[in-house]
GUNU-200409 format. One record per residue: residue in one letter; y, x, z of N, C-alpha, C, CB in turn. Coordinates in steps of 0.2 Angstrom, whole numbers, plus 5000, padded with zeros to 4 digits. Each point is the difference from the previous one (the first is absolute). Glycine has a CB too. Layout:
# residues N
AYXZYXZYXZYXZ/...
***
This chain:
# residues 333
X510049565017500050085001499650015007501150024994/X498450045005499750005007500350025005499250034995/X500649965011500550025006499850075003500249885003/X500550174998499750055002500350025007499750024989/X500250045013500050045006500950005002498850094997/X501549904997500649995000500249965001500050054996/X500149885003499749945002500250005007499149984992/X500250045009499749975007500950035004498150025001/X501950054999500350055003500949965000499050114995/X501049864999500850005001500049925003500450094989/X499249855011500049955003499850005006499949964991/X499850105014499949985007500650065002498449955001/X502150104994500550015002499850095005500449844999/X499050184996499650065002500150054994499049945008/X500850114993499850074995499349984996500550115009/X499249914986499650024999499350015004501050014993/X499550045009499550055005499649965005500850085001/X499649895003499749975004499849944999500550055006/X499449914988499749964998499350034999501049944994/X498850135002499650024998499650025009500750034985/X499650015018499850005006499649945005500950074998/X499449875000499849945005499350004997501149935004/X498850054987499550014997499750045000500349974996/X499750085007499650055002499750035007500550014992/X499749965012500249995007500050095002499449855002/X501250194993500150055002500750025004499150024991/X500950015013500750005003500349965002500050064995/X500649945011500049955005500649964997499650085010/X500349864991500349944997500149965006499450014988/X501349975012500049935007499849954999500850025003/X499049985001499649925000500249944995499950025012/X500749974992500449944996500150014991500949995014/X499150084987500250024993499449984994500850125007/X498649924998499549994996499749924997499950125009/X500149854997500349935000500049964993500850045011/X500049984990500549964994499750024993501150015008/X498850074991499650004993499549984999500350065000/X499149955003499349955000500249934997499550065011/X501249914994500349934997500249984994500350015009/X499850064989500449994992499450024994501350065004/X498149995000499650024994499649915000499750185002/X500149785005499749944998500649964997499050015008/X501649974991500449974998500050034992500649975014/X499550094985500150014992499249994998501250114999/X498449905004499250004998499950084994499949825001/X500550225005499950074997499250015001501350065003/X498450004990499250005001500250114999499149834991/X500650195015500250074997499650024998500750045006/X499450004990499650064994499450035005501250064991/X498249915010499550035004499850084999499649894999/X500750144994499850064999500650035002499249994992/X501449985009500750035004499750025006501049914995/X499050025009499850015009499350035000500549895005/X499250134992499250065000500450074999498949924992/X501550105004500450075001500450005006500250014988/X500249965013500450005006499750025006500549934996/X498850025004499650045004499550035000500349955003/X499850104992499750084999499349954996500550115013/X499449854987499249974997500249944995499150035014/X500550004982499849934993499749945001499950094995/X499649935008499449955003499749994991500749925014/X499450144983499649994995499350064999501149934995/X498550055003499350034996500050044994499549915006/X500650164993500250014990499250015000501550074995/X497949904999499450044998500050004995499349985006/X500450084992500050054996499149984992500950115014/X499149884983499550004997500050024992499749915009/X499850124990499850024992500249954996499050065002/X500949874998499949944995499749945004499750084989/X500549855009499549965002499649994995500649965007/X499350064988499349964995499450045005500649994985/X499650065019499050035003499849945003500050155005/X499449834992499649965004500149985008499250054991/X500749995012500049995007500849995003498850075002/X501749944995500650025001500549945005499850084989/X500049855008499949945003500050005007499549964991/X499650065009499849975008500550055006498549954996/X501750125001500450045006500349975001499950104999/X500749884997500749974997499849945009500150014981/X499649935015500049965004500150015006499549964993/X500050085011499850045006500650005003499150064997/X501350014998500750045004500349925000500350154994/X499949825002500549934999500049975005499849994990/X499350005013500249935007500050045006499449884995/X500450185003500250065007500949985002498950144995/X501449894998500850015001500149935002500350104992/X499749855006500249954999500249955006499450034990/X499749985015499950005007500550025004499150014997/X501250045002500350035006500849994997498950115004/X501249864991500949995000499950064994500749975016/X499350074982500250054995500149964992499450115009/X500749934986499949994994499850084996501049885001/X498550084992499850084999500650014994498350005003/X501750044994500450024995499450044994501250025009/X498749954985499550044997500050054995499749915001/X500250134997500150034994499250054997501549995005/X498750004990499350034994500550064998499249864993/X500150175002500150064997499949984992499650075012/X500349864985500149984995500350044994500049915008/X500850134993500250024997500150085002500349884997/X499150155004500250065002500450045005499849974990/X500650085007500650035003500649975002499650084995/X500449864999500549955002500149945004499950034991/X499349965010500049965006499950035008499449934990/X500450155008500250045007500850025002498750054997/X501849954997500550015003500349925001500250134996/X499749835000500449925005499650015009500049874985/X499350145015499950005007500150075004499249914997/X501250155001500550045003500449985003499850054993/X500649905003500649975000500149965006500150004989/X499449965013499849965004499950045005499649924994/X500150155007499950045007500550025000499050035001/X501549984996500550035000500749955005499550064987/X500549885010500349945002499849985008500049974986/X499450045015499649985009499849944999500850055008/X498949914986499949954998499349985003500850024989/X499150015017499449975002499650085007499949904984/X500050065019499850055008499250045000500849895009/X498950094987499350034999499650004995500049985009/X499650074988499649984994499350015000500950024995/X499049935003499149974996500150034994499749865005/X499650184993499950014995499350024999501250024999/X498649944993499450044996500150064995499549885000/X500650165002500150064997499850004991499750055014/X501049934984500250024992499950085000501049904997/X498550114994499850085001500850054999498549974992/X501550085011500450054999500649995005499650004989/X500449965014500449985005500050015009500049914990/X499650145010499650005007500550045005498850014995/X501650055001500350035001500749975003499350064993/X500949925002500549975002500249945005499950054990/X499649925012500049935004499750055006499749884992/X500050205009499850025005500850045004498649994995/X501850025000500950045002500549935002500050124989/X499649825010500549955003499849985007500249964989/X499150045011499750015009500250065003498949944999/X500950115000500550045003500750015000499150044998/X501249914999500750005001500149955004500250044990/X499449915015500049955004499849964996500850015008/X499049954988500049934997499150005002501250014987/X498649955017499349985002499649994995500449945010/X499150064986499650014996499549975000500450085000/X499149864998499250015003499749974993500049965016/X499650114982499750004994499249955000500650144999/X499649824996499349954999499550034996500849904999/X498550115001499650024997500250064998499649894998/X500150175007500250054999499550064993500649975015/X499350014982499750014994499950075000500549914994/X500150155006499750065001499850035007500650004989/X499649965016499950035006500550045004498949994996/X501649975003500850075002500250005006500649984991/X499450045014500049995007500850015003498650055000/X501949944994500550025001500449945005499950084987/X500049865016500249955001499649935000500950074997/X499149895006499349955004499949974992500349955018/X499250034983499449974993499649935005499550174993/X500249785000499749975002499449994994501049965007/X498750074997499349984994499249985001500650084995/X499049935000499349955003499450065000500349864994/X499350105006499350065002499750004993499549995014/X500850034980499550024995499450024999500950014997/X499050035008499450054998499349935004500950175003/X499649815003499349965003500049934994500250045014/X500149954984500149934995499550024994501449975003/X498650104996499750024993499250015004501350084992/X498749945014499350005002499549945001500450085004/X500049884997499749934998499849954995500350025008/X500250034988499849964993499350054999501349964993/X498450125009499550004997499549995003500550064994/X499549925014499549965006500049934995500450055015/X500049924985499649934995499750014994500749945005/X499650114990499550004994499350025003501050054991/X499050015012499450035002499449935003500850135002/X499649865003499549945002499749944995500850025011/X499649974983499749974994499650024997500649964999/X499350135000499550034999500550024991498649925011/X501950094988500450044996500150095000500449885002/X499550144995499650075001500650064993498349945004/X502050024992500450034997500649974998499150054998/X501349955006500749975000500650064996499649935013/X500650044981500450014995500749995006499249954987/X501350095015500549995004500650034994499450025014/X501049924988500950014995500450025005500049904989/X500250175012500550015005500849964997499350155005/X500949884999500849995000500250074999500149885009/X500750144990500250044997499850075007501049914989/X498450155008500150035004500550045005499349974993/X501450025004500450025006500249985006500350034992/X499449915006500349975006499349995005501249944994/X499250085012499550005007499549935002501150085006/X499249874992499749944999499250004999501249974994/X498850074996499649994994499450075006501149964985/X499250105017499750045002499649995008500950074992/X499449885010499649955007499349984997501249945007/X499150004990499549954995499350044998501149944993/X499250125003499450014998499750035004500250004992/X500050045012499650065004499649945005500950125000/X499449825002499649965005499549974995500849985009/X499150014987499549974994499650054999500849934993/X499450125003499450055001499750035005500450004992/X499750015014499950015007499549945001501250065005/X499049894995499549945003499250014995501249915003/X498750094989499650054996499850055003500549974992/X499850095008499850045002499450005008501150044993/X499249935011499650015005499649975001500650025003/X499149934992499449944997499450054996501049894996/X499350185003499850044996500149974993499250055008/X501249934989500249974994500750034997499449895004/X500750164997500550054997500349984993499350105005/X501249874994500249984993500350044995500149915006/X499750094988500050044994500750004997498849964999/X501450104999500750004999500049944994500450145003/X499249884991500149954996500149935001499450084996/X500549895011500249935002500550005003499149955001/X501450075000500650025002500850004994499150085007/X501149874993500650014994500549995002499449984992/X501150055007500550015003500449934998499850155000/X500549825003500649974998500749965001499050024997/X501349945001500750015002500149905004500550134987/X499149845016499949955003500449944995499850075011/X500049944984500149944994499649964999500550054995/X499549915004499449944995499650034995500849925001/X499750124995499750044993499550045001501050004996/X499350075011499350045001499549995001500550055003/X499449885003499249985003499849984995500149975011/X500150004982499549964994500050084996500549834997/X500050215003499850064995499550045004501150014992/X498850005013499750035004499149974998501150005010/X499049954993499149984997500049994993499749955009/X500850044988499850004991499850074997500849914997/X499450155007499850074998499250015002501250045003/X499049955004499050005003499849974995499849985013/X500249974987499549944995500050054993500449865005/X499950154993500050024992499850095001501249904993/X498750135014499850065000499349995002501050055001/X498749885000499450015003499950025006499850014990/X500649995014500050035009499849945004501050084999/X498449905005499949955002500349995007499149994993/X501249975009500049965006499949945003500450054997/X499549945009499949945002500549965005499050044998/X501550015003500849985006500550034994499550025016/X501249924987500550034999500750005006499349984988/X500850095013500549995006500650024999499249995006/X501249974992500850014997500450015005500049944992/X500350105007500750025007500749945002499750154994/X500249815001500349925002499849954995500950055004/X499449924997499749934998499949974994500449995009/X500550044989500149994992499250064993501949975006/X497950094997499950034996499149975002501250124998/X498849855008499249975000500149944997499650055011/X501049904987499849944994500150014992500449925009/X499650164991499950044992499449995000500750084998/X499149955007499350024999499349945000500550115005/X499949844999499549924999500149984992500349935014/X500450104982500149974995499650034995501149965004/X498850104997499550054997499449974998500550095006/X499349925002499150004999499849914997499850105013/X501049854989499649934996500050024993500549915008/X500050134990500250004992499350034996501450025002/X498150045003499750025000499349965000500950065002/X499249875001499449985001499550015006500250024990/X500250025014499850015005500049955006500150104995/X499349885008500249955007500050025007499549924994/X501250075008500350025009499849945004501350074997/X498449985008500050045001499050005000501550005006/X498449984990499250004998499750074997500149874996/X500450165000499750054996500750065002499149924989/X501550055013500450065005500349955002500250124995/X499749915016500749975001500550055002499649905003/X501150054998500750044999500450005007500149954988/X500150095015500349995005500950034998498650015008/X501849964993500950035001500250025007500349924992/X500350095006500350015007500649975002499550094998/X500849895007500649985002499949925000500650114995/X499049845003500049935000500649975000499050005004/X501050014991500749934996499749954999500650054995/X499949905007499949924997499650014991501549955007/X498950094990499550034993499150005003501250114996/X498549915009499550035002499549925000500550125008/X500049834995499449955000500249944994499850045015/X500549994979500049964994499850044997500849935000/X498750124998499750054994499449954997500350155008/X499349874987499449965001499550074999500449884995/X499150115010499949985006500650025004498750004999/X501449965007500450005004499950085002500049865003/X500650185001499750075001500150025007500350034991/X498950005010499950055005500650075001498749954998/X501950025008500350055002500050035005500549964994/X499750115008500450045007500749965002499550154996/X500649825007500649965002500650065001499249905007/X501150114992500550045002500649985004499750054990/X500649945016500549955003500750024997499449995011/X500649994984500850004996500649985007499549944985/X500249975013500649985005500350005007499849974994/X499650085010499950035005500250055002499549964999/X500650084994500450085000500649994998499150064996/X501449875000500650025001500349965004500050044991/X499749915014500249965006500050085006499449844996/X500150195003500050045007500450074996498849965007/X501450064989500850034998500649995001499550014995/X500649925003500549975003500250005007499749944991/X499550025015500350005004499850065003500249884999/X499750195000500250065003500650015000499150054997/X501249944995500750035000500549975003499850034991/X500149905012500449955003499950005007500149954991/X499650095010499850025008500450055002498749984999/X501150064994500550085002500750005000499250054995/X501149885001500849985001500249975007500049984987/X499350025016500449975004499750035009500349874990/X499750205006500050075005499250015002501349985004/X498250004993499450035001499850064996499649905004/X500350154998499950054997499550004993500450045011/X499750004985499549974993499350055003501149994986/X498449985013499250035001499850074996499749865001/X500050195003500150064997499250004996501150075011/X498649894988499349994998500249944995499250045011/X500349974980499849934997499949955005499650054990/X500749875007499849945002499249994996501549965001/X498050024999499550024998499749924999500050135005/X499949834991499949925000499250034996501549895000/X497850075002499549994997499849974994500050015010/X499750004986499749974995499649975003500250064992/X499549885003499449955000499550014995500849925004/X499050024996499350004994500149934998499050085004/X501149894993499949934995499449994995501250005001/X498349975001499350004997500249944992499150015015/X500949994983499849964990499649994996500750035000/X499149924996499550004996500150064995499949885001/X500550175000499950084995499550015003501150064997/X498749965007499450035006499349965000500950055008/X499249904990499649965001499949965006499750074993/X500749925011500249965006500549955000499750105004/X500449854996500749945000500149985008499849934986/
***
């Protein structure tokens, strides 16, 4: 049978209480007294309930994040990030998806309800904004990952899309690419509306204004970037670039143009976004905008764990840079 608080309590000839007290080192305990329990918890080789002694003292020392699903592509590398942030510092994270809907938002009700954890990480599941914004205003510390629509309701960590998307179209241009076919990502989100506006901005100011018709909207799948250029292609719209709003819907479109006949980055090349491990096994390898996944949930993490341990939360986005990764999509290895 395990040993418990009771145990300890009735063998060193104490309450409860003050068993739980010495373990806690709350409230005044006599020496000798204190002593003699310590003696019994090592003598019974009592292990206490770490989430017991984290209530007691008003703190969990756990992390709850919050996310849509792990199947999104990038969802991994934040993961990781938050994980060796928390991990570092003594905490544990507590996970939960949106997998099952309303079902899965009230088991993680239940958990806020319970105190099951001192601060939350979250990639904002759709429809849910609201509600995670009445729990920060109810005290619960908050720090939104990749703030997609731009909510200024509580600290954010995100990257420079707009500059990331402008240097995908400084390096097309510099290869001398003049009609770049772009696959957004789902226009609601602030992400997809950065991307493009810095893509077509970089065009524009070349004097190379891009044509709605190369523009197609899409939902950052694998499926859209190959149905994307199987349309051009079968409407006869020419191109000579292609620049996908991530990574997966830019190795559609390598799968497209081969199925097509076409040679990348000889007769178009491709550029993605966000560079995943995916980025440098495509064939050709792919020219990406680096996006700091694991950069953006290590520096979440360790905001929120700063702020538990009384530094006030930052009244400005955390703001981490994009990169450029060069690939044989561009014509560069």
């Amino acid at each position: 049978m395990p040993i418990t608080i009771a145990d300890v309590a009735t063998r060193a000839g104490v309450s409860k209480t003050t068993v739980s007290r010495v373990l806690n080192g709350k409230g005044e305990v006599d020496g000798r007294t204190a002593d003699r329990v310590r003696a019994v918890i090592t003598d019974l080789g009592y292990v206490p309930s770490a989430r017991a002694v984290g209530l007691a003292r008003g703190r969990t020392r756990v992390v709850g994040m919050l996310v849509p699903a792990l199947t999104w592509p990038w969802m991994g590398e934040v993961l990781q990030g938050a994980v060796d942030a928390v991990e570092s510092e003594g905490y544990g994270l507590l996970l939960f998806t949106c997998n099952r809907g309303d079902e899965s938002m009230r088991r993680f009700a239940s958990q806020v309800s319970a105190k099951s954890f001192d601060g939350l990480l979250v990639v904002e599941p759709e429809g849910t904004l609201d509600y995670i914004s009445a729990l920060h205003e109810r005290g619960l510390p908050v720090i939104l990952i990749d703030d997609r629509a731009h909510q200024p309701r509580f600290p954010s960590v995100r990257t420079t899309n707009e500059a990331g998307a402008r240097a995908a179209a400084a390096h097309l241009l510099a290869l001398g690419r003049h009609r770049p076919l772009v696959v957004t990502g789902l226009r609601r989100f602030g992400c997809t509306r950065e991307r493009l506006a810095g893509f077509a901005g970089g065009y524009a100011d070349a004097g190379l204004p891009i044509e709605p018709a190369l523009v197609v909207e899409g939902d950052f799948t694998f499926e859209c970037g190959r149905a994307a250029v199987e349309r051009l292609l079968a409407d006869g719209v020419p191109f000579d670039a292609v620049f996908a709003h991530n990574d997966l819907s830019a190795a559609g479109a390598l799968q497209a143009l081969r199925d097509a006949g076409l040679r990348v980055p000889d007769d178009v090349a491709v550029v993605g976004f966000d560079d995943l491990p995916l980025a440098g096994h495509t064939h050709p390898p792919l020219t990406s905008v680096r996006q700091p996944l694991w950069e953006m949930g290590a520096a979440a993490a360790r905001t929120l764990i700063s702020h538990l341990a009384g530094t006030p939360l930052p009244d400005t986005p955390t703001i981490i840079p994009t990169s450029f990764t060069v690939r044989a999509s561009t014509g560069t290895t």
